[in-house]
Biopython code that builds the backbone (N, CA, C, O; Angstrom):
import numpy as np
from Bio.PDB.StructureBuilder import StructureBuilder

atoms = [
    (1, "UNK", "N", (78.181, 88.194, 91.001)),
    (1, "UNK", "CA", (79.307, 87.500, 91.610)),
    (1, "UNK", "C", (79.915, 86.594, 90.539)),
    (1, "UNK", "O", (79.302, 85.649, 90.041)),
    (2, "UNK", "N", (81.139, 86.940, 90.228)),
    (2, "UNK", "CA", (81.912, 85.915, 89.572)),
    (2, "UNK", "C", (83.258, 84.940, 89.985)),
    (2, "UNK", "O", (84.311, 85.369, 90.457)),
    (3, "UNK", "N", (83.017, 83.866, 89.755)),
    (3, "UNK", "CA", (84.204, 82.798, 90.038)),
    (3, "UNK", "C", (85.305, 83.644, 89.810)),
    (3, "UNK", "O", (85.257, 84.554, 88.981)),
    (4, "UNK", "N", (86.739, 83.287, 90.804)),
    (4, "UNK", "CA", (87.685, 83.191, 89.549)),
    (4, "UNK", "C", (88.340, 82.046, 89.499)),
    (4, "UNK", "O", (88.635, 81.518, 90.570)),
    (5, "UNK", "N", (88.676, 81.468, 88.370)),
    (5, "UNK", "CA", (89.063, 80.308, 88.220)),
    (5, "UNK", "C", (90.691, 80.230, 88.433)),
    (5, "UNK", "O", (91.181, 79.101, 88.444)),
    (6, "UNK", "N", (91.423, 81.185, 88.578)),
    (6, "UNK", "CA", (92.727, 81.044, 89.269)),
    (6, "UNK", "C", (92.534, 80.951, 90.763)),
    (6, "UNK", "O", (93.236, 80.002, 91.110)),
    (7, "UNK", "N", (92.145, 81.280, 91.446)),
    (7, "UNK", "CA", (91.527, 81.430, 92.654)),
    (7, "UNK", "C", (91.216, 80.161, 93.377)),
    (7, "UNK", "O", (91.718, 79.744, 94.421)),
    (8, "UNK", "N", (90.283, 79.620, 92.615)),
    (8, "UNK", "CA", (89.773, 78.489, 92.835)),
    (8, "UNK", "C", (90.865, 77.135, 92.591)),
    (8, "UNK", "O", (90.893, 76.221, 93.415)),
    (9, "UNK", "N", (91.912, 77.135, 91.129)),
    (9, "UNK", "CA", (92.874, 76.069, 91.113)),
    (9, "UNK", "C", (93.884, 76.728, 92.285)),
    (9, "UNK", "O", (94.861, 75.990, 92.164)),
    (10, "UNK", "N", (94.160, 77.510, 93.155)),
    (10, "UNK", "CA", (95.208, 77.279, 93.737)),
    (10, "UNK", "C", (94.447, 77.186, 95.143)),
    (10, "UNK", "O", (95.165, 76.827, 96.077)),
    (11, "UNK", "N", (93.067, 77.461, 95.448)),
    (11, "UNK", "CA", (92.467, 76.059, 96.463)),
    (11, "UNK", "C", (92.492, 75.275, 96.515)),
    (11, "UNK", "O", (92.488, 74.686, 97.596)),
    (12, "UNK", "N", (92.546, 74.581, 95.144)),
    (12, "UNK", "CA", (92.464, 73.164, 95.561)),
    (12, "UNK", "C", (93.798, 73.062, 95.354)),
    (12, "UNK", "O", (94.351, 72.789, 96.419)),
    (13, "UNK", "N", (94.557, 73.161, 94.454)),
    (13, "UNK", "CA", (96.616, 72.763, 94.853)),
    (13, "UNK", "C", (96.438, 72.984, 96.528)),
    (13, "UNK", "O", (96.823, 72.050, 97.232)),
    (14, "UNK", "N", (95.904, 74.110, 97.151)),
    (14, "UNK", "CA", (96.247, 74.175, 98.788)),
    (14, "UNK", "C", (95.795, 73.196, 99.403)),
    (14, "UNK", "O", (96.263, 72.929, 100.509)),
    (15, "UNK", "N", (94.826, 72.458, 98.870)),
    (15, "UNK", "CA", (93.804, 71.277, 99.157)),
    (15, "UNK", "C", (94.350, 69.622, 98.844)),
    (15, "UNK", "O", (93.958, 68.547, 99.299)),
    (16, "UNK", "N", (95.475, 69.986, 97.815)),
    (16, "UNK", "CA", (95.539, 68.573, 97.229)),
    (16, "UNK", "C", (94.680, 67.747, 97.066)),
    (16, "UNK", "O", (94.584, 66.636, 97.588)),
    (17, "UNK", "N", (93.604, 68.564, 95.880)),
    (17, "UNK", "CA", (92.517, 68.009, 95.495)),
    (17, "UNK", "C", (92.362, 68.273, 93.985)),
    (17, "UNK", "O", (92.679, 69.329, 93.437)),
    (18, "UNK", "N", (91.867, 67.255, 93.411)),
    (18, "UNK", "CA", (92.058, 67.055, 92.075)),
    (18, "UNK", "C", (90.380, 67.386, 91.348)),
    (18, "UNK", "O", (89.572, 67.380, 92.277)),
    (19, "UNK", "N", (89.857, 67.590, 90.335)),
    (19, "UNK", "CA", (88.944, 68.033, 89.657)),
    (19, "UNK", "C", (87.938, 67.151, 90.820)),
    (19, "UNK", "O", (87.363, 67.476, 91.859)),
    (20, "UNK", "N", (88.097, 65.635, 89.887)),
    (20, "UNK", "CA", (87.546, 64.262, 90.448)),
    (20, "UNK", "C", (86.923, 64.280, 91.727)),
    (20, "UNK", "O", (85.734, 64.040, 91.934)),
    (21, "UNK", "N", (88.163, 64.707, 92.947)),
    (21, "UNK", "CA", (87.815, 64.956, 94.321)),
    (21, "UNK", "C", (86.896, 65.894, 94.893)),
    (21, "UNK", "O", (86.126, 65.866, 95.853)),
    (22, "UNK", "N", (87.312, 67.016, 93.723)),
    (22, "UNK", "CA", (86.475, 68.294, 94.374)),
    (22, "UNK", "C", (84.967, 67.878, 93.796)),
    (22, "UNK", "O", (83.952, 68.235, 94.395)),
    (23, "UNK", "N", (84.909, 66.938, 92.339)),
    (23, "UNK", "CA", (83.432, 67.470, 92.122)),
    (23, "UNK", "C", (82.933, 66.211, 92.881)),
    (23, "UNK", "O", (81.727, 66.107, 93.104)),
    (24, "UNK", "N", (83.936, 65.096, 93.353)),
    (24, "UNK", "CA", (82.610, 64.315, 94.602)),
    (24, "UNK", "C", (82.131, 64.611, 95.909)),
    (24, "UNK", "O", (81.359, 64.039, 96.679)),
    (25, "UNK", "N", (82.952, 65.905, 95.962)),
    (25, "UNK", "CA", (82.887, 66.165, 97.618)),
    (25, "UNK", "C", (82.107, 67.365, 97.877)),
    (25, "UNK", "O", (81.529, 67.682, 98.916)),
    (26, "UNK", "N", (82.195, 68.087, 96.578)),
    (26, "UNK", "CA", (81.197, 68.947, 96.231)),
    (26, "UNK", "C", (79.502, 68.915, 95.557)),
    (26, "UNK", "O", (78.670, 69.788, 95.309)),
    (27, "UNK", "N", (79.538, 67.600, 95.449)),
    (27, "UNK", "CA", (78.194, 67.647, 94.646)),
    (27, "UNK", "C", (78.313, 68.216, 93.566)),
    (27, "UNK", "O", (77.233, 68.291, 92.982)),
    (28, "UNK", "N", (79.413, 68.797, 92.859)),
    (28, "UNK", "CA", (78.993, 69.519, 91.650)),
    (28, "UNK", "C", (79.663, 68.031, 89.915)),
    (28, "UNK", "O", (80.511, 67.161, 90.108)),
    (29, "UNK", "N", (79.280, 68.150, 89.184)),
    (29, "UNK", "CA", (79.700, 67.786, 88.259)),
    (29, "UNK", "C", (80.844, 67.759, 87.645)),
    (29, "UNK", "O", (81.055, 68.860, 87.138)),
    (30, "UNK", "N", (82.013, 66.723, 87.378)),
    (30, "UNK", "CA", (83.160, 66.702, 86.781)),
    (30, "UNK", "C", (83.268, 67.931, 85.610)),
    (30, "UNK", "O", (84.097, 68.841, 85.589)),
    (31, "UNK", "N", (82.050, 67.643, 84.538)),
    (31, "UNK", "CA", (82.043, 68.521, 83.397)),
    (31, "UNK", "C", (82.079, 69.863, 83.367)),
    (31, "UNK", "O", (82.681, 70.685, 82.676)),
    (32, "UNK", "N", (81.054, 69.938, 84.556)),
    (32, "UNK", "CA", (80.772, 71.415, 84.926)),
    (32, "UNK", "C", (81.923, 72.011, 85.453)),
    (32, "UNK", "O", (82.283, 73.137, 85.110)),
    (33, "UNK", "N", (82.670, 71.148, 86.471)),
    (33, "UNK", "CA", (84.211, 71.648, 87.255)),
    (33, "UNK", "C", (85.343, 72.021, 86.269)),
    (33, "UNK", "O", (86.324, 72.757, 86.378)),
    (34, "UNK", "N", (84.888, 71.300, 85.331)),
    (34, "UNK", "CA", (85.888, 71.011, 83.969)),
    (34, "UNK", "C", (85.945, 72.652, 82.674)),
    (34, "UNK", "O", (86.842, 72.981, 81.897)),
    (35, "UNK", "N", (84.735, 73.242, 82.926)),
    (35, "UNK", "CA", (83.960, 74.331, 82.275)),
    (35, "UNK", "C", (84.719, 75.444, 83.466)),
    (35, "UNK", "O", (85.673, 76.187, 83.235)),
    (36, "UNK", "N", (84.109, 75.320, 84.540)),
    (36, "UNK", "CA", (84.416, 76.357, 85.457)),
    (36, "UNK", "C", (86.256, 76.862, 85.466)),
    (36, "UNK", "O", (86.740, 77.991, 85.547)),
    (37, "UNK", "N", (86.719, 75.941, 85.385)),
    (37, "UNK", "CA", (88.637, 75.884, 85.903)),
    (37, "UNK", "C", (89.131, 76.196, 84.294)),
    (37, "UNK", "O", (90.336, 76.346, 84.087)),
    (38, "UNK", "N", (88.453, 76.260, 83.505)),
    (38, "UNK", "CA", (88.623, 76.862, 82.056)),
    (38, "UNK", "C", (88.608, 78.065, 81.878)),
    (38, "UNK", "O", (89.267, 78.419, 80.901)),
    (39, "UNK", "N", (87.958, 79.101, 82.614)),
    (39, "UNK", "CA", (87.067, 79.570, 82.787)),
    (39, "UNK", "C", (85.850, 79.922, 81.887)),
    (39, "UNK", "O", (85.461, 81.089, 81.847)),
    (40, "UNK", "N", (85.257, 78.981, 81.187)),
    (40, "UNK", "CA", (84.590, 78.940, 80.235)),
    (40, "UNK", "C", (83.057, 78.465, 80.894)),
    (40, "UNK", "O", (82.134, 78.064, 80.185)),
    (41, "UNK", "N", (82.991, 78.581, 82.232)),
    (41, "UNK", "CA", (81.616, 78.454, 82.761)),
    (41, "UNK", "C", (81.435, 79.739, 83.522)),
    (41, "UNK", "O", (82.309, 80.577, 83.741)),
    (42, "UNK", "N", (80.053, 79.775, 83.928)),
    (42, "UNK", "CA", (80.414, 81.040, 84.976)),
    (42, "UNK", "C", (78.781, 80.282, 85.963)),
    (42, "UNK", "O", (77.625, 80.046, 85.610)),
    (43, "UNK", "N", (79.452, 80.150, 87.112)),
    (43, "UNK", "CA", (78.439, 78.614, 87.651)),
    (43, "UNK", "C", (77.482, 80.401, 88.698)),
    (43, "UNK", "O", (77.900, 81.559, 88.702)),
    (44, "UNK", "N", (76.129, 79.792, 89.433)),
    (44, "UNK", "CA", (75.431, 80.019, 89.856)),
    (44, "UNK", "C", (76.040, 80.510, 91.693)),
    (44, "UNK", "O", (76.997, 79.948, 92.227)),
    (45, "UNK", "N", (75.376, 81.416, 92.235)),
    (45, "UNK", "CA", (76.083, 81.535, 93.634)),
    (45, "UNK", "C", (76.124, 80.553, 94.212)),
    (45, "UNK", "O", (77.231, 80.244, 94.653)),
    (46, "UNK", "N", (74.734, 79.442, 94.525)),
    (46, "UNK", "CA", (74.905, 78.464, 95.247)),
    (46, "UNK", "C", (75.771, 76.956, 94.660)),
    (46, "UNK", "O", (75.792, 75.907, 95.304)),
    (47, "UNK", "N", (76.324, 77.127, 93.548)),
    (47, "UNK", "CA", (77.805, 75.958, 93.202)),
    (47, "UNK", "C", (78.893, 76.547, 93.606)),
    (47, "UNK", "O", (79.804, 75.755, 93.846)),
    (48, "UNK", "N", (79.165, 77.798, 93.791)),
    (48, "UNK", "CA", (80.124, 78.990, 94.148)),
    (48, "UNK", "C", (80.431, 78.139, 95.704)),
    (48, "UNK", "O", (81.426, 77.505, 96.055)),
    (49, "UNK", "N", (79.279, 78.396, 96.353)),
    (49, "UNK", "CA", (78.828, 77.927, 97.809)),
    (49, "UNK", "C", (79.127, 76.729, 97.970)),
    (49, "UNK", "O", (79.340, 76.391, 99.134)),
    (50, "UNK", "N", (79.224, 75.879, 97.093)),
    (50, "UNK", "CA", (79.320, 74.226, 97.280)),
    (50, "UNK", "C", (80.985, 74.289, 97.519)),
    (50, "UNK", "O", (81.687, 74.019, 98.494)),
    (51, "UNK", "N", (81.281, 74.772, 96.166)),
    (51, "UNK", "CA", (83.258, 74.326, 95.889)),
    (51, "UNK", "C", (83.675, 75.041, 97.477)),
    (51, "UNK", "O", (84.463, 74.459, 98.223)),
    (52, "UNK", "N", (83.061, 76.298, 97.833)),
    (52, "UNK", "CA", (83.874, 76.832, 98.574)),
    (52, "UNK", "C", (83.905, 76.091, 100.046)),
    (52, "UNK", "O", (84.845, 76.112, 100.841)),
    (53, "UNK", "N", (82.442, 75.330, 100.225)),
    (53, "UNK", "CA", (82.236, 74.472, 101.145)),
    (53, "UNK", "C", (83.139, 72.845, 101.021)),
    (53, "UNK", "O", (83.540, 72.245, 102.018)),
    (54, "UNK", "N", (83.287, 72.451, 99.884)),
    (54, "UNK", "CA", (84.513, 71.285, 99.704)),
    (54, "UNK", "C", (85.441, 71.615, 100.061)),
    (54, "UNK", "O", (86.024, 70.856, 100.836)),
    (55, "UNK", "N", (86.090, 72.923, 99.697)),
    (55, "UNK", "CA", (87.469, 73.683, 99.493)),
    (55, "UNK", "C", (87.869, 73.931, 101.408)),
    (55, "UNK", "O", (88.947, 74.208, 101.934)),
    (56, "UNK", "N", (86.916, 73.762, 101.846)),
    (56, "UNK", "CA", (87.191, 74.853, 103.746)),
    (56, "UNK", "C", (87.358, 76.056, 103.453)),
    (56, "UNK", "O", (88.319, 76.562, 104.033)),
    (57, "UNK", "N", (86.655, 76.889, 102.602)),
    (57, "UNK", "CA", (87.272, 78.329, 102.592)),
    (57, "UNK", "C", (86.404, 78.720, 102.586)),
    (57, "UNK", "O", (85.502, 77.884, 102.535)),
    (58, "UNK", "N", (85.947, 80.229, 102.631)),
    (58, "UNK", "CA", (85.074, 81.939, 102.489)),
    (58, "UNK", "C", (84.672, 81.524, 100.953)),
    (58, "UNK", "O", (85.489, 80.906, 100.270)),
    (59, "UNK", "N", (83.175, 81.944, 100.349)),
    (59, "UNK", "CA", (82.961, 81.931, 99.272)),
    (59, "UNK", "C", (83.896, 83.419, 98.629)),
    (59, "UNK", "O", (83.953, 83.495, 97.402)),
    (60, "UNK", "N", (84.430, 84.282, 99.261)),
    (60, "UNK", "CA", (85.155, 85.656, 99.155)),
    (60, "UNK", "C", (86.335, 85.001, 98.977)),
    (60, "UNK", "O", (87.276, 85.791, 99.050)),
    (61, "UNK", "N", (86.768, 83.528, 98.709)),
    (61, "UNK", "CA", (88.396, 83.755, 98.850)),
    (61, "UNK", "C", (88.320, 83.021, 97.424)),
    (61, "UNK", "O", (89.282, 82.420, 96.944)),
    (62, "UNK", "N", (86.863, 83.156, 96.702)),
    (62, "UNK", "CA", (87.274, 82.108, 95.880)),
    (62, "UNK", "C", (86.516, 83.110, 94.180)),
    (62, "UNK", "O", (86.740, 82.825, 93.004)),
    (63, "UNK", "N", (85.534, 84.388, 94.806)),
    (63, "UNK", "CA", (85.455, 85.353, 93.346)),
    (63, "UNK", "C", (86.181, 86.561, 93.316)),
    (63, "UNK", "O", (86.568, 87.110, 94.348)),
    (64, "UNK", "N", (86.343, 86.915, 92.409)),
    (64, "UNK", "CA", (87.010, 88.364, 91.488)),
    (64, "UNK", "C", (86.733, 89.213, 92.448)),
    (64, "UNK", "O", (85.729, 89.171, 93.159)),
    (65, "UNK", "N", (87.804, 90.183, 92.509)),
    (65, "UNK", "CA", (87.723, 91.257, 93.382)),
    (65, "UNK", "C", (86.280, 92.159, 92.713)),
    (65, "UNK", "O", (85.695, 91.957, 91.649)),
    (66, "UNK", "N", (86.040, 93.044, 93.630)),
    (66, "UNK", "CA", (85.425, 94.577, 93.505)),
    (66, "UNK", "C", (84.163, 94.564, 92.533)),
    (66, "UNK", "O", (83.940, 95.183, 91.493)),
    (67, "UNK", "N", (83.325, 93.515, 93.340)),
    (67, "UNK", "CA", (82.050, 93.079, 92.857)),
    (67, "UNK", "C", (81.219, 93.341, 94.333)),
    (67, "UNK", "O", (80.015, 93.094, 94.416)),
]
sb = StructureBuilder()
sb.init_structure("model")
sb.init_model(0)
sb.init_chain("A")
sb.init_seg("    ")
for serial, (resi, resn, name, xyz) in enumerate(atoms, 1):
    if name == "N":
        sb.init_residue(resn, " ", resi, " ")
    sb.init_atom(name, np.array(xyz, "f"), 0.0, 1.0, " ", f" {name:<3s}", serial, name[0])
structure = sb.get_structure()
């Protein structure tokens, strides 16, 4: 399962939520959020599970198709 990191910045634009917001509401790390939206991280299923749980969305609305 992979992120996609376009995917994920236009959750949170739908969210009006900023790195900051998402990684306090997510439990996940600024740096790490900072890596991921680069796409220069490639985070674990259960951080996948976190953003998508900050975000209100399907962990499916937030990786790469046809996995």
């Amino acid at each position: 399962m992979k992120l996609d990191a376009q995917k994920l910045l236009i959750e949170m634009a739908n969210a009006c939520m900023t790195i900051t917001e998402l990684a306090e509401k997510s439990n996940v790390s600024r740096p790490a959020l900072t890596k991921i939206t680069t796409g220069k991280g490639n985070p674990k299923p259960v951080t996948i599970g976190k953003l998508a749980k900050a975000l209100g969305v399907k962990v499916e609305d937030l990786i790469e198709r046809g996995e």
